[in-house]
Every structure is written in C-alpha cells, then in structure tokens.
LOLOKOL-938521 format. One record per residue (C-alpha): residue in three letters; chain; x, y, z; residue number from 1. Coordinates in steps of 0.5 Angstrom, whole numbers. Example, Ala and Ser with C-alpha at 12.3 -4.5 7.8 and 13.67 -1.06 7.14 Angstrom:
BEGIN
- code|unit|X|Y|Z|pos
- ALA|A|25|-9|16|1 .
- SER|A|27|-2|14|2 .
END
This chain:
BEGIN
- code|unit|X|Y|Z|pos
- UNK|A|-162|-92|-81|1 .
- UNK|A|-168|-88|-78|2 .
- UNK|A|-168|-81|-75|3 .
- UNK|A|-170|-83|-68|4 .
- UNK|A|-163|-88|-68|5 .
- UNK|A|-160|-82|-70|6 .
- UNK|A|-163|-77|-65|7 .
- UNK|A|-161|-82|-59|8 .
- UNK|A|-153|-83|-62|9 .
- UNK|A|-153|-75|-61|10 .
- UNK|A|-156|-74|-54|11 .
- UNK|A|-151|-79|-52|12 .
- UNK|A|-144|-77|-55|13 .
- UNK|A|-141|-74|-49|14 .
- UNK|A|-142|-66|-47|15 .
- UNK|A|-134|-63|-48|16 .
- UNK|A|-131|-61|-41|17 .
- UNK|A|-133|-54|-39|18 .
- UNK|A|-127|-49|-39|19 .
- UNK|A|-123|-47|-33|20 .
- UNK|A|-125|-41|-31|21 .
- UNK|A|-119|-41|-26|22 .
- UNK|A|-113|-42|-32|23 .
- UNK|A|-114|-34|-35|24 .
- UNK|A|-112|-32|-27|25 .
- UNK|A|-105|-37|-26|26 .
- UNK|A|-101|-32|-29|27 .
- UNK|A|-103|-26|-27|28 .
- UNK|A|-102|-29|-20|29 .
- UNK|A|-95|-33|-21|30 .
- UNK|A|-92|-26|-23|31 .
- UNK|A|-93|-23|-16|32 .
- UNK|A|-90|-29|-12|33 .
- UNK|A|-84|-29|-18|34 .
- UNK|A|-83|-21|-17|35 .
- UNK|A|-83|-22|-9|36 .
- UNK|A|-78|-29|-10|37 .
- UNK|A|-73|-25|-15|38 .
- UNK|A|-72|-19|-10|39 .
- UNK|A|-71|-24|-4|40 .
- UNK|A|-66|-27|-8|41 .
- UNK|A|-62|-20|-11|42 .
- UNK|A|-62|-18|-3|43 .
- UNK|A|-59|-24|0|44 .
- UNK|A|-54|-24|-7|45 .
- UNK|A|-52|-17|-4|46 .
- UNK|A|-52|-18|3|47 .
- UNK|A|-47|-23|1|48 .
- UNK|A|-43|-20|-4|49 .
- UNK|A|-44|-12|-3|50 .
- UNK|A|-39|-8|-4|51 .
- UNK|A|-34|-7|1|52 .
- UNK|A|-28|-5|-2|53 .
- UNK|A|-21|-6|0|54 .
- UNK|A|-17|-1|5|55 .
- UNK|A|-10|1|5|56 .
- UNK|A|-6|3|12|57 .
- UNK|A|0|6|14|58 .
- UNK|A|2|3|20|59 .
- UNK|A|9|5|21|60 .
- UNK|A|15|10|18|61 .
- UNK|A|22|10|18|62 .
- UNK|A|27|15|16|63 .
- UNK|A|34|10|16|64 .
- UNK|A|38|15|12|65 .
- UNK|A|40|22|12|66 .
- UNK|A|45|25|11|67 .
- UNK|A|44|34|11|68 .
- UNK|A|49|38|9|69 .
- UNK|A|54|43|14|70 .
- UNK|A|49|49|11|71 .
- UNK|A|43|44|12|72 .
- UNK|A|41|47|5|73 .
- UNK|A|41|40|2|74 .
- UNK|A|39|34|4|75 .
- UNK|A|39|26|1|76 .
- UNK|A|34|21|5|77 .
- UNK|A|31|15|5|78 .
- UNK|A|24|14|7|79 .
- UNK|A|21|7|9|80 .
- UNK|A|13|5|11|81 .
- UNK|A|10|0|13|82 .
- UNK|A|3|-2|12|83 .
- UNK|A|-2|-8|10|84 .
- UNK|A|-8|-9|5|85 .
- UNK|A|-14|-11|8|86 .
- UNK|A|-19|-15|3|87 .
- UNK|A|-25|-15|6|88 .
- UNK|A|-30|-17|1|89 .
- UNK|A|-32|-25|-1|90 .
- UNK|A|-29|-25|-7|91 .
- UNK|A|-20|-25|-9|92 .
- UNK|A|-17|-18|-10|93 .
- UNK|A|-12|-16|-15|94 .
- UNK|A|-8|-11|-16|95 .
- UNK|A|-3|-9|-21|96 .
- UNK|A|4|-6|-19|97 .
- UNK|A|4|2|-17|98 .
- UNK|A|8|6|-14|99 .
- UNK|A|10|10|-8|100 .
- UNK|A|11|17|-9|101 .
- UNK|A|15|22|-5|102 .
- UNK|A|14|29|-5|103 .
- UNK|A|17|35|-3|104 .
- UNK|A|15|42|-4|105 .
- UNK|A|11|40|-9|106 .
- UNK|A|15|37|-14|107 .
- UNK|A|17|30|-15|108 .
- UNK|A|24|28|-11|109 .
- UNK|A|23|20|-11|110 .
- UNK|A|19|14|-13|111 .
- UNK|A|19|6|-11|112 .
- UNK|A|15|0|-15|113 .
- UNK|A|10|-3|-11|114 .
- UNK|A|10|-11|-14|115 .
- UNK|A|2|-12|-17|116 .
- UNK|A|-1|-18|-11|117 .
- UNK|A|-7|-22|-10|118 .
- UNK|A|-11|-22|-3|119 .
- UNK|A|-15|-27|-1|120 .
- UNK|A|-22|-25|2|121 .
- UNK|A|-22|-23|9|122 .
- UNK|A|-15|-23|9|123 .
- UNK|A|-9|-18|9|124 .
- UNK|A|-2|-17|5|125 .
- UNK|A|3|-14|9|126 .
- UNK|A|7|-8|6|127 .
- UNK|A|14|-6|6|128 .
- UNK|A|17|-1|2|129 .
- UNK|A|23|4|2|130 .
- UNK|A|24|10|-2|131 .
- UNK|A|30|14|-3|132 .
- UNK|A|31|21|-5|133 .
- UNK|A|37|23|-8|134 .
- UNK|A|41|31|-4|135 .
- UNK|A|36|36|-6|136 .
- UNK|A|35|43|-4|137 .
- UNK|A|32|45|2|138 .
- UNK|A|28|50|0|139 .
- UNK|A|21|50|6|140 .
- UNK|A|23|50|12|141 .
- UNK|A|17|50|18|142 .
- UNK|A|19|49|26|143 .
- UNK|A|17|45|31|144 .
- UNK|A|13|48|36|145 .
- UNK|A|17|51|43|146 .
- UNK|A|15|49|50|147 .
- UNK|A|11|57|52|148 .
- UNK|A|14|61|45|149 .
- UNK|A|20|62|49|150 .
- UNK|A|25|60|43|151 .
- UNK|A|24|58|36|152 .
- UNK|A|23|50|35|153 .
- UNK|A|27|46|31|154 .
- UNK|A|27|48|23|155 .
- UNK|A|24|41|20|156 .
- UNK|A|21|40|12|157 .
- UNK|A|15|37|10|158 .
- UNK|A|15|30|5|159 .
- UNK|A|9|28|3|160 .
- UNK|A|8|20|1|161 .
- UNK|A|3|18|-3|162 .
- UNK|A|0|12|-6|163 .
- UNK|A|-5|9|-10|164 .
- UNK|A|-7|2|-11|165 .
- UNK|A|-11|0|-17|166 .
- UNK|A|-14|-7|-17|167 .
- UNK|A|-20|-11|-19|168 .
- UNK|A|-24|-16|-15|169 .
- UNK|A|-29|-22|-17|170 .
- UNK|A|-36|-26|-16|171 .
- UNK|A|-37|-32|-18|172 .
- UNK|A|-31|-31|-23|173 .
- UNK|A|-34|-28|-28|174 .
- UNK|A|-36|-21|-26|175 .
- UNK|A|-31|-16|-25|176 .
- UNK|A|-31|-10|-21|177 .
- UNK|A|-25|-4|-21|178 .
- UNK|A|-23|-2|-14|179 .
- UNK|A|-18|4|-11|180 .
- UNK|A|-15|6|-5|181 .
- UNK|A|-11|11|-4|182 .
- UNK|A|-7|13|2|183 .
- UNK|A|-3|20|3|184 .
- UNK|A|2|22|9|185 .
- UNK|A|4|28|11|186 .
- UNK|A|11|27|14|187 .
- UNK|A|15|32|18|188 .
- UNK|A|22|31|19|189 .
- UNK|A|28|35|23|190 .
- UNK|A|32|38|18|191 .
- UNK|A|38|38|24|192 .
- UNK|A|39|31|25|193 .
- UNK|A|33|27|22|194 .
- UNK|A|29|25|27|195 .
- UNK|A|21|25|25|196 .
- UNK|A|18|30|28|197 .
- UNK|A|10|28|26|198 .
- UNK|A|6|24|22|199 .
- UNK|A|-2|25|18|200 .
- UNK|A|-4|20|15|201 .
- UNK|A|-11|21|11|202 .
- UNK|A|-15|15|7|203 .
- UNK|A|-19|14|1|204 .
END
C-alpha cells in the first residue's frame, strides 16, 4: 500500500472525544448539598425524638394509720401516695421495680416495692402505693404555727418520702437511653392525732 492511502486512512480515523472539564468539579459540588441534607435530616430526627424525659408526680398523700402512744413518745403509721408517670417521649418507658422509702430523722423507718411497668408514649401510669412504718420513737418534734404567737402550736413530726424510678426509653427499637426521675416529699404530721399538717414536694 502506498504512503499517500495511508495518510488519508489516519486523517480520517475519528479524533477522541475532548475531556469534560465540568466532571473534576461534580464532587466537590455534591458534598456541599449532602453535608446540608444530613444536617436537615438529624434536626428533623431530634425534633421528632429529642429527649424529653419521663416526669413523676405526687398528686395526693394519705395517712389512713396512726396509732400514738399515751406519752406520744412512740408512734406506729402508714403513709400512702398517690401519683402518676408521665411519658412524654415518642418512644415506650421502661422502668424497673424501685422502692418508696420513708424516713424520719434521718434514719430509714419503712419501705414499699414499686412493681417495674411500661408507659406507652404520651400516656400516664397511674401510681398507688402505702408504706407502713412500725412503733418507732419520737425523737424531733416541730410545732404548728399559732394564730399571733399567742400559745405554742401543735407538736408535729417531719417524714420525708422519697422515690427514684429508674428506666430506659427506646427509638426505632434498637437505641437505648437511661432515664431517672426522682420525686421527694417532705410530710408534717400532728404527733396528737395524725392528721396532716403540711406537705412539699420537689422533683427531678
């Protein structure tokens, strides 16, 4: 084959497509707009399941016992509350069995297990339970308040109750999140006869 055939069969074999300049800079545009999708997507995801944790209440306290010595140096007592747990989370509540403790001048007089449940999301547990304490010496005693400081008040005694509920809440089923709520109560009662003279409660 001569040389002039051969020139024309090179001139004529195509010319290889010119690179893209525009493919070098896709990347580094793309990870702009992901990095913007995945913030959207974590602050939807918190919005959604930030967490709020569970609440306990002390709606109401009872004293249905009390029986007090002649001398009023000794008292025996049942204390009951009543309360509710709040889950206000998306997610079920857990908790498992606690205790409601009662003291009294600082020393431990009674205790009462509080079963373990599961609180569905936004709904409420209702919560019932009685501690009874045994005859235990009066050894503090504080007074009711008198009308003008006229005469002394009526001597009383300071319990405290308290309760701790430890739990777990869940998202998706697969994440696990430790929860406590804590509820303490300071209840004064009228060594005389009982009756409840004043109640505080603090939460946490």
């Amino acid at each position: 084959m001569d040389e002039p055939n051969l020139r024309r069969r090179r001139q004529r074999q195509p010319s290889p497509p010119p690179a893209n300049p525009h493919n070098d800079e896709q990347p580094d545009s793309i990870i702009p707009i992901l990095t913007v999708i995945a913030a959207i997507c974590i602050i939807l995801f918190y919005l959604n399941y930030k967490p709020n944790n569970p609440t306990l209440s002390i709606t109401d306290i009872k004293i249905p016992t009390f029986i007090g010595s002649s001398s009023g140096s000794t008292v025996a007592l049942s204390v009951s509350f009543f309360g509710f747990v709040a889950n206000p989370t998306r997610s079920v509540f857990s908790y498992s069995s606690s205790s409601a403790n009662l003291f009294y001048s600082g020393q431990l007089v009674g205790s009462m297990v509080i079963p373990g449940r599961r609180v569905a999301s936004g709904m409420e547990n209702v919560m019932e339970v009685t501690v009874n304490v045994n005859s235990i010496p009066v050894t503090e005693v504080g007074y009711t308040r008198s009308m003008f400081g006229l005469r002394m008040g009526k001597p009383t005694m300071e319990l405290e109750l308290m309760i701790k509920l430890v739990g777990k809440t869940t998202v998706f089923g697969y994440f696990n999140r430790h929860v406590e709520c804590y509820a303490e109560c300071v209840v004064s009662v009228v060594i005389s006869d009982g009756t409840l003279h004043h109640i505080d409660c603090y939460y946490d």
